[in-house]
C-alpha positions as CSV (number, residue, x, y, z in Angstrom):
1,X,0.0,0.0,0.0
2,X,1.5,3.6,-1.1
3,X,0.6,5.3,1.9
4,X,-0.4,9.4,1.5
5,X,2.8,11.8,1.2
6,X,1.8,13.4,4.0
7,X,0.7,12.6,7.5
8,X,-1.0,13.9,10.8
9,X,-2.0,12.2,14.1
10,X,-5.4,11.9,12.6
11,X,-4.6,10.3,9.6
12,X,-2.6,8.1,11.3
13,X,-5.5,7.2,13.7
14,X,-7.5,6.4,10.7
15,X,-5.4,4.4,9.3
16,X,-4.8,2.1,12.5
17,X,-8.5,1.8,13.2
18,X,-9.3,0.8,9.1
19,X,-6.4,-1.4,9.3
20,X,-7.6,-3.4,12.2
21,X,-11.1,-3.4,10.9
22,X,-10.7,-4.5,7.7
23,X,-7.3,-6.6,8.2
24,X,-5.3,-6.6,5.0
25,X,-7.0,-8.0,2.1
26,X,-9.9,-5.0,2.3
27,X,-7.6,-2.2,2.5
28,X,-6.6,-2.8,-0.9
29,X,-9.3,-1.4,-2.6
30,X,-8.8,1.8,-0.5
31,X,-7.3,4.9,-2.1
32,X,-5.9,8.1,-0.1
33,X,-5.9,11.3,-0.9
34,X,-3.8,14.6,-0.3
35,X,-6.1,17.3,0.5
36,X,-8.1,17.8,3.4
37,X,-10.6,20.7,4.2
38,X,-9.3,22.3,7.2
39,X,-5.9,21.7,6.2
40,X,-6.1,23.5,3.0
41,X,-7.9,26.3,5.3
42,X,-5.3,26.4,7.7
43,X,-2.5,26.5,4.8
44,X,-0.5,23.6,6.2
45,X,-0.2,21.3,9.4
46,X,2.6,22.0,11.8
47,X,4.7,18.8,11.4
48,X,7.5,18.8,13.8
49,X,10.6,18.4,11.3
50,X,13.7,20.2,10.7
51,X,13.0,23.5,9.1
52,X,14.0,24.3,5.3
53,X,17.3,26.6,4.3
54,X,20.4,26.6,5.2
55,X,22.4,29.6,6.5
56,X,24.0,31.8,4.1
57,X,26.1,34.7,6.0
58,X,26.9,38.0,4.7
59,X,30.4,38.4,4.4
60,X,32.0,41.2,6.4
61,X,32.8,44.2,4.7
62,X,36.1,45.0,3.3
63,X,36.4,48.4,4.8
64,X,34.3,51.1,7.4
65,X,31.2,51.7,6.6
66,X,31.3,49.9,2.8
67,X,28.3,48.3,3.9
68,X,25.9,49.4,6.6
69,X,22.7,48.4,7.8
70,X,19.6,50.6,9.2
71,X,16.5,49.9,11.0
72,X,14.0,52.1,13.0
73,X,13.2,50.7,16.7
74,X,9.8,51.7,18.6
75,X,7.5,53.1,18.7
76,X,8.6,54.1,22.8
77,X,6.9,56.2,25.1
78,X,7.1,60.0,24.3
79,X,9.7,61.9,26.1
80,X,10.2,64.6,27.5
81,X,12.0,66.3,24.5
82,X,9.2,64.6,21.9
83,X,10.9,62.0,20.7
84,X,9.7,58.5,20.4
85,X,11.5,56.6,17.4
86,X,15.0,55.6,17.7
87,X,16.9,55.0,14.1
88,X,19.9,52.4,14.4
89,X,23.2,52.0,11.8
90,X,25.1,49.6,12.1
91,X,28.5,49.0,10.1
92,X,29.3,45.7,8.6
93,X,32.7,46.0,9.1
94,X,33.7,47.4,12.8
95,X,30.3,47.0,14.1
96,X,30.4,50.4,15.0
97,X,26.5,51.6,15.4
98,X,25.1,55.4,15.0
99,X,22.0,55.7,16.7
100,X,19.4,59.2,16.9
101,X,16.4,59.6,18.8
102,X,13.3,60.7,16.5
103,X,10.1,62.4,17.1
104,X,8.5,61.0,14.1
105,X,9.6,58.1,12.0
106,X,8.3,60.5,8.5
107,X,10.4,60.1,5.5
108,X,11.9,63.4,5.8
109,X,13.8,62.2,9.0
110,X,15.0,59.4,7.7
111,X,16.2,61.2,4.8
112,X,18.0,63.8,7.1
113,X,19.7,61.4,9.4
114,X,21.2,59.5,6.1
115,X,22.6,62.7,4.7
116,X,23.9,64.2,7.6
117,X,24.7,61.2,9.7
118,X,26.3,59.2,8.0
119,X,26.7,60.5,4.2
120,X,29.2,63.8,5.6
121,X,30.8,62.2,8.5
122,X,31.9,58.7,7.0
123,X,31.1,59.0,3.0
124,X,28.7,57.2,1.0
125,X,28.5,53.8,1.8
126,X,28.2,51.2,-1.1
127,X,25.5,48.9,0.3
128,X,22.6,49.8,2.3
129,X,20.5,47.2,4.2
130,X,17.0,47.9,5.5
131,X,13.7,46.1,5.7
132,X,11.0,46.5,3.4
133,X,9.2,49.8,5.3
134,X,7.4,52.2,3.4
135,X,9.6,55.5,4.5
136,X,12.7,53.1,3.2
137,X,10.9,52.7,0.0
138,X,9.7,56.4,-0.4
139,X,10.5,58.4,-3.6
140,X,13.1,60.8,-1.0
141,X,15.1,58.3,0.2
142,X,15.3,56.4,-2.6
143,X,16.5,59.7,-4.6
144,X,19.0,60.1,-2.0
145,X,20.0,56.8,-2.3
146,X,20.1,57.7,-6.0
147,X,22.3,60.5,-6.3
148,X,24.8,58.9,-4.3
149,X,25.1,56.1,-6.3
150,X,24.3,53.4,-3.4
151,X,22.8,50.4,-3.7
152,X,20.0,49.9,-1.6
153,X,19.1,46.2,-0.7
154,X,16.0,45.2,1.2
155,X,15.2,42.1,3.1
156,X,12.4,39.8,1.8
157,X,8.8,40.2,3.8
158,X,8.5,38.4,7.5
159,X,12.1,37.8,7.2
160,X,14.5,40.3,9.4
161,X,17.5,37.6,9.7
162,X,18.7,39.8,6.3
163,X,19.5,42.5,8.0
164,X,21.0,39.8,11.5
165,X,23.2,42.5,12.1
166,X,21.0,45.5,13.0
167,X,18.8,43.5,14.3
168,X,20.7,42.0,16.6
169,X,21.8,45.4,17.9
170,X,18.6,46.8,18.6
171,X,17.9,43.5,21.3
172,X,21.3,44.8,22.9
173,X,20.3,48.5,22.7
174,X,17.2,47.8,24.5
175,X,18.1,45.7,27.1
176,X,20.9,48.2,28.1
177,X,18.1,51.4,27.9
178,X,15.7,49.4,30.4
179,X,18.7,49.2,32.6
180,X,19.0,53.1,33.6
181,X,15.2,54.2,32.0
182,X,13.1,55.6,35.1
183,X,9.8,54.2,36.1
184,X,7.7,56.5,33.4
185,X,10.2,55.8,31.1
186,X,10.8,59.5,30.2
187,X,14.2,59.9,29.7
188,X,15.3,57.3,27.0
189,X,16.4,59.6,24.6
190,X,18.6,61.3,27.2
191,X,20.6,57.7,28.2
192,X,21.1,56.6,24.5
193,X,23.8,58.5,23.7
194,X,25.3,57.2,26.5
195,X,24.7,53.4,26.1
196,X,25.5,53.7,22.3
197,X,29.0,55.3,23.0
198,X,29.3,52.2,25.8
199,X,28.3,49.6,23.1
200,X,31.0,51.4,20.6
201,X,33.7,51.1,23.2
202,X,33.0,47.7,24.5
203,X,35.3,44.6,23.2
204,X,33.5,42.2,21.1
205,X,33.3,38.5,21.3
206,X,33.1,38.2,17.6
207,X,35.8,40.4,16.1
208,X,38.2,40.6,19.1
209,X,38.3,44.5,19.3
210,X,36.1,47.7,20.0
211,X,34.0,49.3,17.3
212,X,35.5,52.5,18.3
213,X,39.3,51.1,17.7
214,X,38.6,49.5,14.3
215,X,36.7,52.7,13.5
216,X,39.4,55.3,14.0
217,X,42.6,53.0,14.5
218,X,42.9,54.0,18.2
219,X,40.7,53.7,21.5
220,X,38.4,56.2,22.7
221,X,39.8,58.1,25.4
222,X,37.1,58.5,28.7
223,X,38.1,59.6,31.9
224,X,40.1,57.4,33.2
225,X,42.4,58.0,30.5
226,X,42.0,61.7,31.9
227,X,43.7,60.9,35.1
228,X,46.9,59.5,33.5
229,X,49.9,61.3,32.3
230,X,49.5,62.0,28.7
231,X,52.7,60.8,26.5
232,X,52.9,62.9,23.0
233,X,55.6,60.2,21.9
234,X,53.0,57.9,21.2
235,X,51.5,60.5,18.6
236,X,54.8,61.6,16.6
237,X,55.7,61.3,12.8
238,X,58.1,58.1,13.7
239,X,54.8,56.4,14.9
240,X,52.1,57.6,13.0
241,X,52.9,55.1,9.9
242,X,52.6,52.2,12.7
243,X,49.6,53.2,14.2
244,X,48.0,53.4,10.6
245,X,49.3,50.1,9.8
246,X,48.4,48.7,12.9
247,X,45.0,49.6,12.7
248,X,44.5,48.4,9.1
249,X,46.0,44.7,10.4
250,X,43.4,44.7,12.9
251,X,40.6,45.0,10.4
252,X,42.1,42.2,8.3
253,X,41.9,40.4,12.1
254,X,38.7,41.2,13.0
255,X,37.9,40.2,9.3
256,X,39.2,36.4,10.0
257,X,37.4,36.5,13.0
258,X,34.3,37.0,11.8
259,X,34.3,34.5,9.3
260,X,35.7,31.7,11.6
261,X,32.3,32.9,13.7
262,X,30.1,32.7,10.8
263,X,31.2,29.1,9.5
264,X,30.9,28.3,13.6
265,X,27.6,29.4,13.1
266,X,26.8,28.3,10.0
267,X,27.4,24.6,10.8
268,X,25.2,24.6,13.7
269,X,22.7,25.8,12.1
270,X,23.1,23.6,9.3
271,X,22.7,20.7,11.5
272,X,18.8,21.6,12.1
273,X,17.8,22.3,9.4
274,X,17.4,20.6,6.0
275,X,18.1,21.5,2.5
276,X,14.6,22.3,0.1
277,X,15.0,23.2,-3.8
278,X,11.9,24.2,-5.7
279,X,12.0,24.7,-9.7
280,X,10.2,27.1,-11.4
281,X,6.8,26.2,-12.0
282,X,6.2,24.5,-8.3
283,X,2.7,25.4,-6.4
284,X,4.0,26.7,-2.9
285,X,1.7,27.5,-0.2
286,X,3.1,31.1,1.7
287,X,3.5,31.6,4.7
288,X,1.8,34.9,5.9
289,X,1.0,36.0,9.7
290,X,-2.0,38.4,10.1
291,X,-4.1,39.5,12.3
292,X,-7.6,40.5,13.1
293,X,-9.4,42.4,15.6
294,X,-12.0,40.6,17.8
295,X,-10.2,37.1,16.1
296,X,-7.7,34.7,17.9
297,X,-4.5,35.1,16.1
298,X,-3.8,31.2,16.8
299,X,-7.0,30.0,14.9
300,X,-6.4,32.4,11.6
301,X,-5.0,31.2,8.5
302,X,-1.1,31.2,8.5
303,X,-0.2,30.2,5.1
304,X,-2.0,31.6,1.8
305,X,-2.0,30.6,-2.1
306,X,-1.1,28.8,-4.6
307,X,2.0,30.5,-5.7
308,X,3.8,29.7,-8.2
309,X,7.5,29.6,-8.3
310,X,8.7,32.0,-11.2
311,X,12.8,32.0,-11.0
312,X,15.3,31.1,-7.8
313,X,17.3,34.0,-6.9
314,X,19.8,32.7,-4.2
315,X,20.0,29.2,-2.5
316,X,17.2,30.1,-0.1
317,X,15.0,33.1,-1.8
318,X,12.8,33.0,-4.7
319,X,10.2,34.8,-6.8
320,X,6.5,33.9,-6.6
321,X,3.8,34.7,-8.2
322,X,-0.2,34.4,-7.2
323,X,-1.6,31.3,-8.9
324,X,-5.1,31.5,-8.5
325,X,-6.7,33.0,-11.8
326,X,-9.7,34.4,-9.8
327,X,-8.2,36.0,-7.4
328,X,-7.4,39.8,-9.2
329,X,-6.5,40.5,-13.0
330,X,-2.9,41.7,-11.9
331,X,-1.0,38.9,-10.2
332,X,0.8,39.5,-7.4
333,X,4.6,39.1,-7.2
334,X,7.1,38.4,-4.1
335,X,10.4,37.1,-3.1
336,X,10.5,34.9,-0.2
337,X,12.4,33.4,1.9
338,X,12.7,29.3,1.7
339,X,11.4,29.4,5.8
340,X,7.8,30.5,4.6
341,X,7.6,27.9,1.6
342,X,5.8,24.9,1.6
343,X,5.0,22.7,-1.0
344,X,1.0,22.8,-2.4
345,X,-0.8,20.1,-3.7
346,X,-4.1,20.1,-5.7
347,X,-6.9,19.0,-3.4
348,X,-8.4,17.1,-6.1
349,X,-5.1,14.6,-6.5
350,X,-5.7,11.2,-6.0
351,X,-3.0,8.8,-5.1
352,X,-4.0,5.3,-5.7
353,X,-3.1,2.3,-3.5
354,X,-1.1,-0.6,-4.0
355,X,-2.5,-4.2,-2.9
356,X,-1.0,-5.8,0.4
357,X,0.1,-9.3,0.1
358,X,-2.2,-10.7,2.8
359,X,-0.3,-12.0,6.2
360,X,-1.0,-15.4,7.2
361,X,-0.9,-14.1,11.0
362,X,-4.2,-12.7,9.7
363,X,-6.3,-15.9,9.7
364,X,-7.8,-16.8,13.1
365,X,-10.5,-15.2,15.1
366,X,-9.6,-11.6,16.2
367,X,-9.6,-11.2,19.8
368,X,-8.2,-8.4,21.8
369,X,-4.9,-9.8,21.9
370,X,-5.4,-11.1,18.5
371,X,-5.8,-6.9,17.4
372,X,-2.7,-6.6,19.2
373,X,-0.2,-8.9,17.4
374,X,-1.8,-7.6,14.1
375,X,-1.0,-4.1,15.5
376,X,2.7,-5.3,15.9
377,X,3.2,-7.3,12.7
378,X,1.9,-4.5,11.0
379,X,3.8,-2.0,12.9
380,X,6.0,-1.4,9.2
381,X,3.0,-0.6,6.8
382,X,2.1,1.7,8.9
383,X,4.6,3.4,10.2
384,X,5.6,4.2,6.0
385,X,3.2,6.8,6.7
386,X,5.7,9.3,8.7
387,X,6.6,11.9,6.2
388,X,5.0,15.2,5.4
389,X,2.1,16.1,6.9
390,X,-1.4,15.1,5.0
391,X,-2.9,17.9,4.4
392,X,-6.5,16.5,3.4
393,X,-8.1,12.8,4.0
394,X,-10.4,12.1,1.2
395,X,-10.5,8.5,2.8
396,X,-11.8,5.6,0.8
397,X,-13.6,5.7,-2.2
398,X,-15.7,2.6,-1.4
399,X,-19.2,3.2,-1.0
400,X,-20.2,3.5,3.0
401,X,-23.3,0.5,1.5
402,X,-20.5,-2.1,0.9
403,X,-18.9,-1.2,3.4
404,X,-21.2,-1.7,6.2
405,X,-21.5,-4.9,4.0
406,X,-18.0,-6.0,4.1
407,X,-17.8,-5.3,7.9
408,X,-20.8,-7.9,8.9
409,X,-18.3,-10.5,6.6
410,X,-15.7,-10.0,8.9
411,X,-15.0,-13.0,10.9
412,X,-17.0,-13.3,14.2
413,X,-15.1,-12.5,17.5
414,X,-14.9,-15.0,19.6
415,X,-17.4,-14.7,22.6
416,X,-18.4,-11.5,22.0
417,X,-19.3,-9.1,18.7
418,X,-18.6,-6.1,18.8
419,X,-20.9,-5.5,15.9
420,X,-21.3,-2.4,13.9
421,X,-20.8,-0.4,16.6
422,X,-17.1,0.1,16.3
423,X,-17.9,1.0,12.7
424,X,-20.3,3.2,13.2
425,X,-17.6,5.0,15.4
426,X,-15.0,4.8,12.6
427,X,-17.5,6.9,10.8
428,X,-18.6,9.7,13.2
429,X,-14.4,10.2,13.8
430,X,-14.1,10.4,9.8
431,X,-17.0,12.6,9.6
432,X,-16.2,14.9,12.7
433,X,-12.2,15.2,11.2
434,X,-13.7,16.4,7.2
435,X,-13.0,12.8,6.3
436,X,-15.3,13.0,2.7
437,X,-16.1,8.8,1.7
438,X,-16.6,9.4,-1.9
């Protein structure tokens, strides 16, 4: 017996109770399908399996501020100067991060903090990261982004991993403004120069130095450093052409360090999670969170489609495209990320059985214990069922007449029937999970 591609605890109930009723030779005329009703609602069935993808890092950058990611955190409680948006940068290759308290998150701030922030103090980076907001993707910005010849990359929808970096920062920049935020949480814009200058002056695990030192090729000076004597001989012509060399060779350092890291990373990662290639042309269900007032988010629909997949752009993102020809004259296209795939298959697919040999252990009155050994001895038909998830359970397409009819020819059980009672039973569990008998 081909057993369905997919599978769920119900299916597999299903097919343990049919398989004890009608043991062996009646199963195969039975025929399994792949859809089911309130799967297809529900998109997919969680299946607990190791997610698709594999990690791909982004290389650290060759020099300061080559490439640099930027992300707006908030919204935070409005204080006492107005503001309630912080915007993060964060450079790709010092880690060195550039943050600015907001009043609004408008376009026109955005565009300002850009120019001024980081454009005239550190030059026009090459690559900019952000997410897929509407301010980064307004006409100003991207004219900005435009004029100084940048290229502007955005991370694919329900996916901020793209931009790890950044977002990693704003976890750390948070947890160290609860730390000194008063109870009305007033003053947050006051500590976060603060904190930001102790994050750029703090070693890091990954690289080895400060963000400030691989920055400007020399620590920042606080006032400690106040309190000692101050030698100019470390500053004169004889060392300057060391220092500057020395700060380039920790780069290269911090450089090696980070991609040690990354393949550290990478290889854990790796390990838990599998490998999935689609080819253009593959039906993919999407996954998409949303939410509704007065609905619980847990019983909404997660996953949406078909899509179809129209080209593969990297080893884990591709191009879709909405399927369904009813849905709206201009189809809607999106690159997403392998995590929020899944494969689709047509609810009105059939999968035919094959016939099971039937098992000599079968003869014999069935008894309790007789249920029992046929449980065991059939343990390996159906345990072929673990896979994917089954979607749907268009069970049996044998008439519910003949079989009513085939279970009265079962043979009696010794002592006691348990007549078409169990059956019946069997039906109301089919009918209760959208089992359809065709």
């Amino acid at each position: 017996m081909t057993p369905p591609p997919q599978d769920t605890l119900v299916s597999r109930k299903i097919m343990t109770g049919f398989a004890r009723d009608f043991t062996g030779r009646e199963c195969t005329e039975m025929s399994f399908g792949m859809s089911c009703i309130v799967g297809s609602a529900k998109g997919e069935k969680s299946v607990p399996q190791r997610p698709p993808g594999r990690l791909v890092p982004i290389p650290p950058a060759i020099a300061p501020f080559h490439r640099i990611g930027i992300d707006l955190l908030g919204r935070f409680p409005k204080s006492a100067h107005g503001n309630k948006w912080i915007i993060v940068c964060t450079d790709y290759s010092t880690r060195y991060a550039i943050t600015k308290a907001l009043p609004t998150a408008e376009v026109d701030e955005i565009a300002k903090f850009l120019l001024e922030e980081i454009v005239l103090r550190h030059g026009a980076p090459r690559v900019i990261i952000t997410d897929r907001g509407a301010v980064f993707r307004s006409r100003l910005v991207s004219s900005l982004v435009d004029l100084c010849n940048i290229d502007h990359r955005f991370t694919t929808a329900y996916h901020p991993q793209t931009n790890g970096l950044t977002e990693r920062f704003n976890k750390t920049l948070a947890d160290m403004l609860s730390m000194y935020v008063d109870v009305e949480q007033k003053n947050w814009d006051e500590i976060l120069p603060f904190v930001t200058f102790a994050y750029n002056t703090a070693k890091q695990e990954t690289t080895g130095f400060t963000p400030f030192y691989l920055l400007h090729g020399r620590e920042a000076e606080t006032t400690l450093d106040t309190m000692l004597p101050f030698c100019p001989n470390d500053f004169d012509d004889s060392n300057i052409t060391k220092i500057a060399a020395r700060a380039e060779e920790s780069r290269q350092l911090a450089r090696v360090h980070t991609l040690r890291a990354q393949d550290k990373d990478r290889r854990r990662y790796d390990s838990k999670h599998q490998m999935v290639s689609y080819a253009p042309g593959d039906l993919v269900w999407v996954y998409t969170p949303v939410r509704k007032v007065g609905l619980s988010e847990k019983l909404l629909r997660r996953y949406f489609g078909p899509y179809q997949v129209l080209r593969r752009l990297s080893a884990v993102t591709y191009e879709v495209q909405d399927f369904d020809p009813a849905s709206r004259k201009r189809k809607l296209r999106e690159v997403v990320h392998v995590l929020r795939m899944k494969p689709y298959h047509d609810p009105a697919e059939q999968i035919e059985t094959e016939d099971i040999p039937p098992k000599e252990s079968y003869k014999g009155p069935i008894t309790r214990s007789r249920i029992k050994t046929l449980e065991q001895n059939d343990s390996g038909a159906l345990s072929s069922f673990r896979g994917e998830q089954c979607r749907t359970h268009n069970l049996l397409q044998v008439p519910i007449a003949e079989l009513a009819e085939r279970w009265t020819e079962l043979p009696q059980v010794s002592g006691s029937n348990p007549g078409p009672g169990r059956f019946i039973r069997r039906l109301e569990f089919c009918f209760r999970f959208n089992v359809l008998f065709l």
